[in-house]
N, C-alpha and C positions, 0 to 999 in steps of 0.2 A: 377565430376561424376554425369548424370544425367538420371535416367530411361526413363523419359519423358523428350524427344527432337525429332527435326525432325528426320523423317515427319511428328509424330505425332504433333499437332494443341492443341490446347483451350489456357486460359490465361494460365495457369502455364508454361508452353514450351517457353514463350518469356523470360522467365527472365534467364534462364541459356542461351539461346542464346545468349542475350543482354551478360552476363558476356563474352563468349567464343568473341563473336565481340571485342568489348571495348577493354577489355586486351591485347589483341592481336595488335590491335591498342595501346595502351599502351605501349607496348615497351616486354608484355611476350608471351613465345611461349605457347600457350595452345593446350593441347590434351585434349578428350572428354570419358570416355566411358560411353555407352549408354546399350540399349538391345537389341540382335535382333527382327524382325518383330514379331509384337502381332497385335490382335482386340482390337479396340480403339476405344473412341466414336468422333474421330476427326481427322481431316488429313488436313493436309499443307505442301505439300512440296516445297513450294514457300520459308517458311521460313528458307531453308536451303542454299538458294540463298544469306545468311549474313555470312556465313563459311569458307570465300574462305582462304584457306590455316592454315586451322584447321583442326587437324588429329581426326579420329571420330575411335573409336575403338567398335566395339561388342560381347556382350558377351552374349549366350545363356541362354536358362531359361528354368523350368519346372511349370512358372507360368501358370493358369488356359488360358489365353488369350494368351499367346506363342501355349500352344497344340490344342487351334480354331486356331492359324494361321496353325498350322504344317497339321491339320485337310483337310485345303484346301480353306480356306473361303480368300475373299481378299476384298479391301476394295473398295467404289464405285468410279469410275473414279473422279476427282475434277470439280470443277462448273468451267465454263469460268470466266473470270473478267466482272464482270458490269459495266454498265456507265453510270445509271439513278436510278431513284428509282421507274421509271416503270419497268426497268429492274428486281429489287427486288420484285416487287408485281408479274411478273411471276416467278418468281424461287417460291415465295409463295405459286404460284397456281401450281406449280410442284412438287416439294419438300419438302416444308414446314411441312406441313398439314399430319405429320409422326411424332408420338410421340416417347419416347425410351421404343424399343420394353419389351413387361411383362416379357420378360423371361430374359435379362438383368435384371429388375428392383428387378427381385426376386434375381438373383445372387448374386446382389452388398450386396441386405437386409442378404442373409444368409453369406457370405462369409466374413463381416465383423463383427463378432460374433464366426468364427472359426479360420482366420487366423489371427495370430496374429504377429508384431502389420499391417500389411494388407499382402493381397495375391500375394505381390511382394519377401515374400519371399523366393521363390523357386530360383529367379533369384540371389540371395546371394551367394551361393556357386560358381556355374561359375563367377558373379562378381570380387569375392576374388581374386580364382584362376587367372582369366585374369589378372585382376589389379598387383597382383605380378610378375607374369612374367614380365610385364610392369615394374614394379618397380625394377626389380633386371636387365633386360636390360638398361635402362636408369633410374636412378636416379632421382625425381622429388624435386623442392625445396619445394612446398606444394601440399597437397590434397584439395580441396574443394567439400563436395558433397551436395548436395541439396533437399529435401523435400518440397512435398510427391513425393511419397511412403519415409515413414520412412525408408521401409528396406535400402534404400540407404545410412542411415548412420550407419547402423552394417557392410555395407561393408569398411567405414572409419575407424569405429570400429576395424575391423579385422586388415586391413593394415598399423596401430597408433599402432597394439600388435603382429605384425606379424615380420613387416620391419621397427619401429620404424619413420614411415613418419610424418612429421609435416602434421598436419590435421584442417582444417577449416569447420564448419558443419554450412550450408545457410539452413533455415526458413521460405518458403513462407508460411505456416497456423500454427498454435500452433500444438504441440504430445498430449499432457495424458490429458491438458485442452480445447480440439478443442473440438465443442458444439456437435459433430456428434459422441465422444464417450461418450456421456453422455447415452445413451441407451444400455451401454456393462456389461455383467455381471460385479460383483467387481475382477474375476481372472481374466477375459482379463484388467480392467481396472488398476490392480495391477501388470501386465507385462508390460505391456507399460509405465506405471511410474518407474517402475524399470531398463526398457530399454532406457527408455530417462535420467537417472539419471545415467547409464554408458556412455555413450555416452558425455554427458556435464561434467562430471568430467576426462573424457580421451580425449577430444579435446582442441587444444591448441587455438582455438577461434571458438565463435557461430556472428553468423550474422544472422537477425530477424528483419522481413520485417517495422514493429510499433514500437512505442517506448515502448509501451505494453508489446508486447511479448519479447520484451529484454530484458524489468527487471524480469519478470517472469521465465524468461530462465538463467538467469545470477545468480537471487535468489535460481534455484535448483544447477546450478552451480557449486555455490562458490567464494571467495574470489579473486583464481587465476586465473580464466575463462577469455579471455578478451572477450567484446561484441562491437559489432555493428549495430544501426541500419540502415536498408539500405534498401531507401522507392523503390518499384518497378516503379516507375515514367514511362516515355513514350521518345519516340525517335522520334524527327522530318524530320528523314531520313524516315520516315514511313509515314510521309504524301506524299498524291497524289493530285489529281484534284477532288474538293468536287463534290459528285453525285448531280446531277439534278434535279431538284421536276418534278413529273412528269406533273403536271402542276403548273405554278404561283401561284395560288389560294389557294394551298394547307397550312395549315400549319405543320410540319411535326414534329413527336417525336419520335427519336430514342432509345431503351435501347439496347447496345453494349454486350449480354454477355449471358452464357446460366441458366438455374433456375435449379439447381443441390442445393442437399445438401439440408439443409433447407429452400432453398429461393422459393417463390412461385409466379407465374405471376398474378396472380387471385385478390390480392389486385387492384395494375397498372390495372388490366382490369376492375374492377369493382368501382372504380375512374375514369376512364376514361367513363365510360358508364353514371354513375352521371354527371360528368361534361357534355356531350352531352346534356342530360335531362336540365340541369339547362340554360346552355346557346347554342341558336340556331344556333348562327354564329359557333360557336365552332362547335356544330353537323356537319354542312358544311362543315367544312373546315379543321378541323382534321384528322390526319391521323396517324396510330400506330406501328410502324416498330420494333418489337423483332428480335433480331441477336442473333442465339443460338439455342442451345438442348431444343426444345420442352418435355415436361408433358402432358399426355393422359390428365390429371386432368384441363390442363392450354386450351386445344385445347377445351374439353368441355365447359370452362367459356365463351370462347371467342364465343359457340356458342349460349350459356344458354341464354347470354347477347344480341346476336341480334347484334355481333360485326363484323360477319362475312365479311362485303365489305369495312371496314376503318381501321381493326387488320389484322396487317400482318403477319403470322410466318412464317417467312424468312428461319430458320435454321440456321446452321454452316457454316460462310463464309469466305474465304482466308481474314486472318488476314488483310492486304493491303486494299482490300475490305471494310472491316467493320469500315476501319478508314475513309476511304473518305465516308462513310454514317454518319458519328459522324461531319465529316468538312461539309458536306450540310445540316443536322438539325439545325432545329428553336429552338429546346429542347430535352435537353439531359436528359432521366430518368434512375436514381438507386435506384434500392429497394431492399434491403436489411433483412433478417429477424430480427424479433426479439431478438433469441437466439443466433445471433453471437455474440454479446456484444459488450463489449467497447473498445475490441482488435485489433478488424477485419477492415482493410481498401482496398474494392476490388478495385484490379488493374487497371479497368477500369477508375476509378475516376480521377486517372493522367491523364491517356490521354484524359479524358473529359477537365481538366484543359488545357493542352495540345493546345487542336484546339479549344478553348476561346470561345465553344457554349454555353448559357444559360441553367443552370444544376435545376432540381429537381430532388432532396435529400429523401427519406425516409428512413432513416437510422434512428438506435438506439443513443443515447447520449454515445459519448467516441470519437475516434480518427477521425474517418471517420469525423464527425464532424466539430473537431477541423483544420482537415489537411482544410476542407473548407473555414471555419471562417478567416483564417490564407490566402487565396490563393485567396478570391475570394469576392466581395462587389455586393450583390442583387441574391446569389444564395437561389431560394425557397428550404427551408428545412421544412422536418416533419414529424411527426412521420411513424414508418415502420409495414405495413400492418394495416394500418386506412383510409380507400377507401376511408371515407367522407375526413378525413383533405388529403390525396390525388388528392381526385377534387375540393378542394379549390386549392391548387398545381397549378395544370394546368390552372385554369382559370386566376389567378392569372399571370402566366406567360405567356398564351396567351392573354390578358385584356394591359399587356407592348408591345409586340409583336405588338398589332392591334393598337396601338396609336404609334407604331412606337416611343417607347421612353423604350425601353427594358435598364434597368439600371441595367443592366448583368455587371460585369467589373471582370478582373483578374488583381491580381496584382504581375507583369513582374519578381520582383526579387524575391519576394518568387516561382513563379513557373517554374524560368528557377535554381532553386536547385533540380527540379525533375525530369530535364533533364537523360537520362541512363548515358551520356557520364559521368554527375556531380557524379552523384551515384556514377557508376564505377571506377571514380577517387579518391573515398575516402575505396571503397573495395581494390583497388591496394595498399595504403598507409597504410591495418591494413597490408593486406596478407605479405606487407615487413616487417613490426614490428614484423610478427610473426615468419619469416623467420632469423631475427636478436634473 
């Protein structure tokens, strides 16, 4: 069960695909339900091109973004596929250069302050409803539902106290300790601990993306809870033919992913702008490719800084896309905030592992980390949202690069465990255990 799946797009939507693929491959039959058509800040329906002979079931909603679809609004046709990274510096000069609009931005700020635990849960009640009918027609041997939207697992909730269904509840961010509700009154923050505290003592297993968030999840738990963690790793079914520099000369650095939540592009751009200053070749020959949900705040930097002809904001690109720009970068940048902690390991990171390109790190001390130190020998790490020690970063990696002795390396058996198919194979053998 997952609210966000195609055609909706961003990271979160590949990992309940990846499950529906896999398993299915696997040897079980899986069905899906989702919700019908909403406004979304992303769209790929390429990604449902991995479903073939998965039943997708819809159930309506009376969420805020269900009644803008019903309203009339539709979403903008999708980009073509590119083949260059000339090609991305015009979609840049097209598209780009569009931040997320203010009246979203004030939305999301009030609307997760009233609805609680978010504004998915209008779509709960029809959820339920479908999902039973489903259940009492055909019998299922588990549930698994997935997060975010929390509300997706009160509908597990329901169907574990309604039809007595074994139920399995998947984790892609933390609930009541996720850094984004650290800003909520203490009664929303005391619903949501309460809500995730039934939830994990009425599911017969959690699965949680860190090793972090498992024992945190397993701690509220309990004793009899089983847990799994189960890294979001990367599919090489998804690699294509690496994009092109638009010219030779160029050195190029991609960051695959959008700045939502508390992460902000503003560091990477004002690191990047030092490092120019400091080294000339660099200025040359650098080039700054963001894939992702632009910040009115982040488009300003980029102009503050004098970035405007070698920063690219690219936008939201068909998934497929944004991985053949990760296979033709020289360097791969993740930046990370502060306040995620020690828990948070963004999806991205595997598949930067994935396509073996040279990674700068600024990420906080905890997992993210560790999954590096563990995967990979001469990846520059450093601290997250420190421009200076980020244009040391870069020069640093372009300094290897121009000598042509980039002492980048991964290493093969720890990162072919992050394979999805790997993953998947060991989500199949709790979901038997659970089913036993």
């Amino acid at each position: 069960m997952a609210h966000n799946f195609p055609p909706l797009g961003s990271g979160g939507v590949h990992r309940p695909v990846k499950f529906a693929r896999y398993l299915r491959e696997l040897g079980w039959e899986v069905e899906v339900l989702s919700v019908k058509n909403i406004r979304y800040h992303a769209y790929d329906p390429s990604l449902a091109e991995e479903l073939a002979g998965v039943r997708v079931h819809r159930a309506g909603s009376l969420e805020p973004m269900r009644l803008v679809w019903l309203s009339g609004w539709r979403p903008p046709p999708p980009l073509p596929p590119v083949n260059n990274f000339a090609d991305l510096e015009e979609v840049a000069a097209r598209n780009g250069a569009k931040a997320v609009p203010a009246a979203a931005r004030v939305y999301t700020s009030v609307a997760r302050h009233i609805f609680q635990p978010d504004d998915q849960i209008f779509w709960v009640p029809f959820a339920v409803a479908r999902a039973a009918r489903l259940v009492e027609e055909k019998p299922y041997d588990v549930v698994l539902t997935t997060s975010p939207p929390e509300s997706c697992h009160l509908v597990g909730l329901a169907l574990k106290k309604i039809a007595g269904a074994r139920w399995v509840a998947d984790f892609r961010d933390a609930w009541s300790t996720h850094h984004l509700k650290r800003g909520l009154a203490f009664y929303n923050k005391y619903v949501n601990k309460i809500l995730e505290k039934w939830v994990l003592r009425a599911g017969d297993g959690v699965v949680a993306n860190t090793e972090e968030l498992a024992r945190r999840l397993g701690a509220v738990g309990g004793v009899r809870l089983r847990v799994l963690t189960l890294r979001n790793g990367f599919d090489p079914a998804d690699w294509g033919e690496p994009l092109v520099k638009a010219t030779s000369e160029d050195y190029v650095i991609v960051h695959n992913g959008s700045f939502r939540g508390g992460r902000r592009a503003r560091p990477l751009l004002q690191g990047f702008a030092e490092a120019r200053e400091r080294d000339e070749d660099f200025a040359a020959r650098a080039k700054l490719y963001l894939l992702g949900i632009n910040r009115a705040d982040d488009l300003r930097a980029a102009e503050d800084l004098a970035l405007g002809d070698v920063v690219y904001h690219v936008g939201y690109l068909r998934h497929a896309d944004a991985v053949r720009a990760c296979q033709g970068a020289d360097l791969l940048a993740l930046a990370m905030a502060a306040e995620e902690g020690p828990a948070l390991v963004p999806g991205k990171l595997y598949e930067y592992l994935g396509v073996g390109r040279p990674v700068l790190a600024a990420v906080p001390p905890g997992e993210a980390r560790r999954v590096l130190a563990g995967a990979t020998r001469g990846a520059v790490v450093v601290p997250p949202e420190e421009p200076r020690a980020i244009a040391r970063g870069y020069l640093e990696a372009f300094a290897a690069w121009r000598r042509r002795a980039v002492g980048y390396e991964t290493n093969p058996a720890a990162v072919s465990t992050y394979t999805r198919r790997a993953q998947i194979e060991k989500l199949s053998r709790f979901l038997e255990a659970v089913i036993i």
